[in-house]
N, C-alpha and C positions, 0 to 999 in steps of 0.2 A: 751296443748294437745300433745300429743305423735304420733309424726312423721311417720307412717306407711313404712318399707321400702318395697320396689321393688327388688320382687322375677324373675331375669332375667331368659329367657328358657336357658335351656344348647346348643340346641344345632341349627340352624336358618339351613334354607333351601331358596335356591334365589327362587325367583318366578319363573324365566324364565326354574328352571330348573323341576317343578313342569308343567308347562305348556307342557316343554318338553316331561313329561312324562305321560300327558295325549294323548301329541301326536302320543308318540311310542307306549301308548296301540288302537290311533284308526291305528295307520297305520297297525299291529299286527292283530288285529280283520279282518281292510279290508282283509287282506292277508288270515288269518284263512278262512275267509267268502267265498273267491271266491275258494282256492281251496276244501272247501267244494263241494260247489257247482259242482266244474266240477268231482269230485269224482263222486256225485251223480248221474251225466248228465251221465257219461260214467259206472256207472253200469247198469241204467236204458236203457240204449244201449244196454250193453250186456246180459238183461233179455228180449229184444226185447220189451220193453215198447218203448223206443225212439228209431224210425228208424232213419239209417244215410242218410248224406245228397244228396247220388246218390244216392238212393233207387226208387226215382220214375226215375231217367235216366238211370237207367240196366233194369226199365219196359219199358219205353219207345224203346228201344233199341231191347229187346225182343218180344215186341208188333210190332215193324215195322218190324221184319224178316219174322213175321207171316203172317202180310198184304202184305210182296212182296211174298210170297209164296204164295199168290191168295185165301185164307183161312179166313174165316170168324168171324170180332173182334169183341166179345160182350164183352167189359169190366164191369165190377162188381164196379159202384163209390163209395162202401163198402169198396171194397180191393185195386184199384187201385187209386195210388197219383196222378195220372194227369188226365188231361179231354180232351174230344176230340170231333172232329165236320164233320161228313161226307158230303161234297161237291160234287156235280157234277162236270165234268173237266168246265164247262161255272160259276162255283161258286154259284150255285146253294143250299143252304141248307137242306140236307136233312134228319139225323139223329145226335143226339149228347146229352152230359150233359152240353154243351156252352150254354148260353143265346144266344141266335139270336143277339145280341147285341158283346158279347165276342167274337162269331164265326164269323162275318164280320170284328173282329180286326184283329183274328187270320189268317184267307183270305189273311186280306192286308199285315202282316205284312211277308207273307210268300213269295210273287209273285216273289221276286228276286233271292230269294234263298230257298234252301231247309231247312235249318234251320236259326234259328233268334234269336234275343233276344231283349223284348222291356220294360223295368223295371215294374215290379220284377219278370218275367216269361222270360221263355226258348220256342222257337217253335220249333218244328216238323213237316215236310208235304213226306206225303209217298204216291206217286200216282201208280195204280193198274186200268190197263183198263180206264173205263169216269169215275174214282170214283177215288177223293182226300179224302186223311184222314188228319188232320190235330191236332197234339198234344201237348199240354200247363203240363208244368212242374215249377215247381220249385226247383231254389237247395238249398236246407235249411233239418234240421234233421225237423221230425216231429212226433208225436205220434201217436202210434199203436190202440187207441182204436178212432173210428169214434169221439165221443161226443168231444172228447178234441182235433180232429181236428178243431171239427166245431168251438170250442171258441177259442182256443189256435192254430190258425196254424203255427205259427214259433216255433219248442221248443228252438230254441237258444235264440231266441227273449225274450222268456217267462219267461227262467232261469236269461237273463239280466236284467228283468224288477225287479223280484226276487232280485236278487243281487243290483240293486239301491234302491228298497226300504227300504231293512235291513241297505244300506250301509247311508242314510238319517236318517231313525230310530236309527240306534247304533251313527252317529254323532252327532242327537240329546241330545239322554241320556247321553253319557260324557260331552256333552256344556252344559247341565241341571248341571250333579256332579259336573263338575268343578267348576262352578257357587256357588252350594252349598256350594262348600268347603272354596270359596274364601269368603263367607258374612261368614263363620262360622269365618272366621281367622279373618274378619275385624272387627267382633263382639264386641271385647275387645278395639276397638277405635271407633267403636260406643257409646259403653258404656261408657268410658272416657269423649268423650266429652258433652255427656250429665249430667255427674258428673260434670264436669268445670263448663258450663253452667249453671247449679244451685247454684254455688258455694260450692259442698259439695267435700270439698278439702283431706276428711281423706277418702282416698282407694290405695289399690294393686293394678296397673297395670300389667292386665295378657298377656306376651309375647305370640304373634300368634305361633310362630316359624320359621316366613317365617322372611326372611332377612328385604325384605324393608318396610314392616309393621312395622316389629321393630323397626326401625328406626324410622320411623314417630316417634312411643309410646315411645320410650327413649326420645327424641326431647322432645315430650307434658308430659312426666313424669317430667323433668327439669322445663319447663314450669311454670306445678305444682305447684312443691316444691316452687319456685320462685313468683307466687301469693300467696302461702299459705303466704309466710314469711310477704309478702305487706300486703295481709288484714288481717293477724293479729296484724299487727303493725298498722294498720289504725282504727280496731278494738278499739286496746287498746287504743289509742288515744280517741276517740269518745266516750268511757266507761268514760274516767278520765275527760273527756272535762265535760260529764254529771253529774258525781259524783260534780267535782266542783263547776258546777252552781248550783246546788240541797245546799251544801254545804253552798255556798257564800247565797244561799237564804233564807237557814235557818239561817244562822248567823245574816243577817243585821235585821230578823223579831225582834229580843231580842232590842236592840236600837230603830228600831221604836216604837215597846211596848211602852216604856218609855218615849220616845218622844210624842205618844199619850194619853196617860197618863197623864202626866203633862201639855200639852196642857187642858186638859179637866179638870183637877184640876185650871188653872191658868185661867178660863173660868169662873168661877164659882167665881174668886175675884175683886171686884171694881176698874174696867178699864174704863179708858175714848173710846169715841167713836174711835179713832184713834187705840186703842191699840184692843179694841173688831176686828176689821178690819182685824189686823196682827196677832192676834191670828186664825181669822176662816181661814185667806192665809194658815195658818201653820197646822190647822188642815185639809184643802181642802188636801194639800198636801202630806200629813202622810197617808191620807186613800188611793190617789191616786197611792202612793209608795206601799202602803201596796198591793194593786192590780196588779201593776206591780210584785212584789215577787208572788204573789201567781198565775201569768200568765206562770213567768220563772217556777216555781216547774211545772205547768200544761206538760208546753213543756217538761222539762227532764223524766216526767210520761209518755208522748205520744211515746216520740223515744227510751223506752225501753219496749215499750207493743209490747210482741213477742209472751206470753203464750196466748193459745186458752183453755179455759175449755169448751165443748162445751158440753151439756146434752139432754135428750130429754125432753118437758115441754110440759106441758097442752097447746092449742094452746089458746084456751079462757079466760082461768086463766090470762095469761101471757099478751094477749093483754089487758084486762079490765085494769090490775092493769096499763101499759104505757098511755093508754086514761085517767084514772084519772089522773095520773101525770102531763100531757099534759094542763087540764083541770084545774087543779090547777096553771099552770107557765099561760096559759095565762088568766085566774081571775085577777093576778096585772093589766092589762091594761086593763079589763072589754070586753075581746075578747072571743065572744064565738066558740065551736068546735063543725063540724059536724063531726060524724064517720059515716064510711060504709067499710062493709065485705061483701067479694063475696067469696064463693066455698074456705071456709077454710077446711085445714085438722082439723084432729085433733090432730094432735102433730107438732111438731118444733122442730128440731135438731141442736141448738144454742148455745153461749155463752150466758147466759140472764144477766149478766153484761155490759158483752161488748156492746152488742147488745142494752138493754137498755140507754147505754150514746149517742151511735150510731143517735138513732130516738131521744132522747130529743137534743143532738146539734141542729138539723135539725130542731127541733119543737123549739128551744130558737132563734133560726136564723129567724124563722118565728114569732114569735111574737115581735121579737124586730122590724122587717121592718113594719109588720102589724100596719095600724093606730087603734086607742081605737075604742070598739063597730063594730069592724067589725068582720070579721067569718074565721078561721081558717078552711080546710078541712080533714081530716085522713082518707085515703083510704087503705080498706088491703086488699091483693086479689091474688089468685094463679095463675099464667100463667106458663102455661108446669110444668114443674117439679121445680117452683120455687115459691115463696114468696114475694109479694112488697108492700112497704109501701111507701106511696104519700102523700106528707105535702103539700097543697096549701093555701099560703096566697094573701090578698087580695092588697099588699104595692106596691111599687115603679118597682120590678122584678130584673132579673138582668141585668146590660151592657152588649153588648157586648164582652165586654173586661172581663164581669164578667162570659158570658157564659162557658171561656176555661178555665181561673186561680184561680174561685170561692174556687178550694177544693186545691187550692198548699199552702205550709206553709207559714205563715205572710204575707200572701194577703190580702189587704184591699184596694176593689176597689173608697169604698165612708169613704172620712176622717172625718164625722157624725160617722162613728161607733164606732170610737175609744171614742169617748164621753159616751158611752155606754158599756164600760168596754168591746170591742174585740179587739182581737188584730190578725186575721187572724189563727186561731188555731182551731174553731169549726170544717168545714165541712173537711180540714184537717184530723185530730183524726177520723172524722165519714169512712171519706175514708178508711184511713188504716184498721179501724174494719170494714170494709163490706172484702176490699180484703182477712183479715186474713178467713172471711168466705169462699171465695170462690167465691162471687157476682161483686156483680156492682154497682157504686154511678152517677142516672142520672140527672144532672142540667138542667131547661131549664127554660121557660117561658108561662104560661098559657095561651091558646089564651080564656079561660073562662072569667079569671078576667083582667089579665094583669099580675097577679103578679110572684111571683116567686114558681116554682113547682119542689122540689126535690123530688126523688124517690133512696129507698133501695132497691135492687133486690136479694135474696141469694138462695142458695138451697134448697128445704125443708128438706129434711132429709139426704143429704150426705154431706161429706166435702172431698175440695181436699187433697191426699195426701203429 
């Protein structure tokens, strides 16, 4: 394969100085932001929308010249910013825009002195004959039309509140972009390591541009190149390892021929009984040889099945003609099979190769454990969005120990099997063709019969990519 190289950026950017420079745009904005704002504040002043912050203390102040001139105050709580409460000289309440409540604060707050201050008002008291006046102010700008007193009475307050919300909002939206910007750069070492992780070793590595990203991604580009070189030398190893066995297994079958052969010739000529003995040791042994080769050829066919042809099929077609087949393998031991379908489609998007060796391992697994005249089960049936097939036989089940490692290579939990031509390779093979699917291979134990119950699980009509 041809080495992909790595197209480096030209030209990196530090992180911190990208941070920087989100920073200097929100410090930039705050600053933009408030002197907006008091631009604003202070035309809105000068078109008499916002009155300034003495405005109701030159009424005040105007209002009591009045009252000591003995002259009668009807303020207008329309026009005038402050409120006021007419007392008798005994404190007696008599007219006002105070709550009865407010006007017995503004009473006490005044007794010592002629003016006061008790947060967040200013008093006034201007006494005139038996009649106390009593005036509440505040010093804050406020606005000229009633309505937006009534909601809004501090306008400083109001333009501050204004100003923290933008100034939250606009910090938000740059920690959102920034954000943005920084998965976008890391994207290409997401992406890497989820290429490693598959082992799909031929790709570019696309530089962020930011410095320590890069870094990282040159570091995992070495990485790389450095597994690539291991698994393809391990590879090839593994290729040649299997060639050879395939090889050496074809070669010795040509000598055993011959070997069995001439056993079966020298079978056939007037031998004493000692010699007929040593002949059948010789022929026992020829065919048992002969089954060992044709296990190694099985095993170098299994660990090079990588190709999926997967097609879509009659789902009825497909199942009938495996129940025969099923039904045929266990006839040798006079075992009969129940089938049952539940909620099939009507298609299957399979290998029908694969798939078919898949379910006969499973089904030759289970007629070999199966004793004679009993009953094999084949259940097919759709759960969710998937397809399973359930062999239940009626024999011995599995161990424990056969529960975990039943489907790992050259497992053979009971040494009776090997007498029966296995050698730990069926559910093996069957596993790896469920995964190429996409499914799942479930082992367990029947609590029906006792015996042992494998289940294929696969997709019905997608496969992974």
């Amino acid at each position: 394969m041809e080495v992909t190289k790595v197209q480096q950026a030209r030209k990196t950017t530090k992180l911190r100085t990208i941070f920087l420079g989100y920073l200097v745009m929100f410090c930039i904005g705050t600053i933009a932001l408030a002197l907006f704002l008091v631009l604003i504040f202070y035309v809105l002043m000068s078109y008499g929308t916002i009155l300034p912050a003495n405005y109701a203390e030159k009424q005040v102040r105007e209002d009591k010249s009045i009252i000591e001139a003995g002259k009668i105050l009807q303020p207008d709580s329309q026009i005038k910013l402050y409120k006021y409460a007419l007392f008798t000289s005994e404190g007696r309440l008599i007219e006002g825009n105070l709550s009865e409540k407010q006007a017995q604060t503004a009473w006490s707050v005044t007794q010592q002195n002629d003016t006061a201050y008790q947060f967040p008002y200013n008093y006034v008291k201007v006494s005139h004959h038996d009649e106390v006046t009593v005036m509440r102010y505040s010093v804050s700008a406020q606005f000229e039309l009633p309505i937006l007193r009534q909601y809004l009475p501090n306008a400083e307050l109001s333009f501050f509140a204004v100003f923290c919300i933008a100034f939250l909002g606009g910090g938000a939206l740059l920690a959102s972009s920034f954000g943005r910007k920084l998965a976008r750069k890391m994207s290409g070492l997401q992406q890497a390591t989820k290429q490693i992780q598959a082992q799909d070793l031929d790709f570019s590595i696309e530089f962020s541009g930011v410095m320590e990203i890069d870094q990282v991604l040159h570091s995992m580009d070495k990485m790389k190149e450095t597994l690539k070189t291991s698994l393809q030398k391990q590879w090839n190893l593994e290729r040649s390892r299997r060639e050879q066995i395939s090889a050496l297994a074809h070669d010795v079958k040509t000598p055993l021929t011959i070997v069995r052969g001439n056993v079966e010739l020298l079978s056939e000529t007037d031998q004493s009984e000692e010699q007929k003995n040593y002949t059948d040791y010789i022929s026992e042994s020829t065919k048992q040889m002969e089954q060992y080769i044709k296990t190694l050829i099985e095993i170098s066919k299994a660990e090079t099945l990588v190709t999926l042809r997967a097609e879509t099929m009659d789902a009825d077609f497909y199942l009938t003609k495996v129940k025969d087949r099923i039904m045929a393998l266990a006839a040798v031991k006079k075992i009969s099979v129940a089938f049952a379908a539940y909620n099939l489609p009507k298609t299957l998007y399979a290998d029908p190769v694969l798939l078919e060796r898949a379910i006969m391992n499973v089904a030759s697994n289970a007629v070999d454990q199966a004793p004679e005249y009993s009953e094999i089960q084949l259940t097919v049936e759709s759960v969710e969005d998937c397809i399973r097939f359930s062999i239940l036989d009626e024999g011995p089940g599995f161990s424990p120990e056969g529960l975990k490692q039943a489907a790992e290579q050259f497992y053979m939990g009971d040494s009776s099997r090997r007498l029966s031509g296995h050698y730990g390779m069926g559910l093996y093979i069957t596993k790896s063709i469920v995964n190429l699917h996409g499914g799942k291979l479930i082992i367990a134990n029947s609590t029906q019969t006792g015996g042992g119950q494998v289940s294929i699980k696969i997709p019905i009509s997608s496969l992974p990519m």
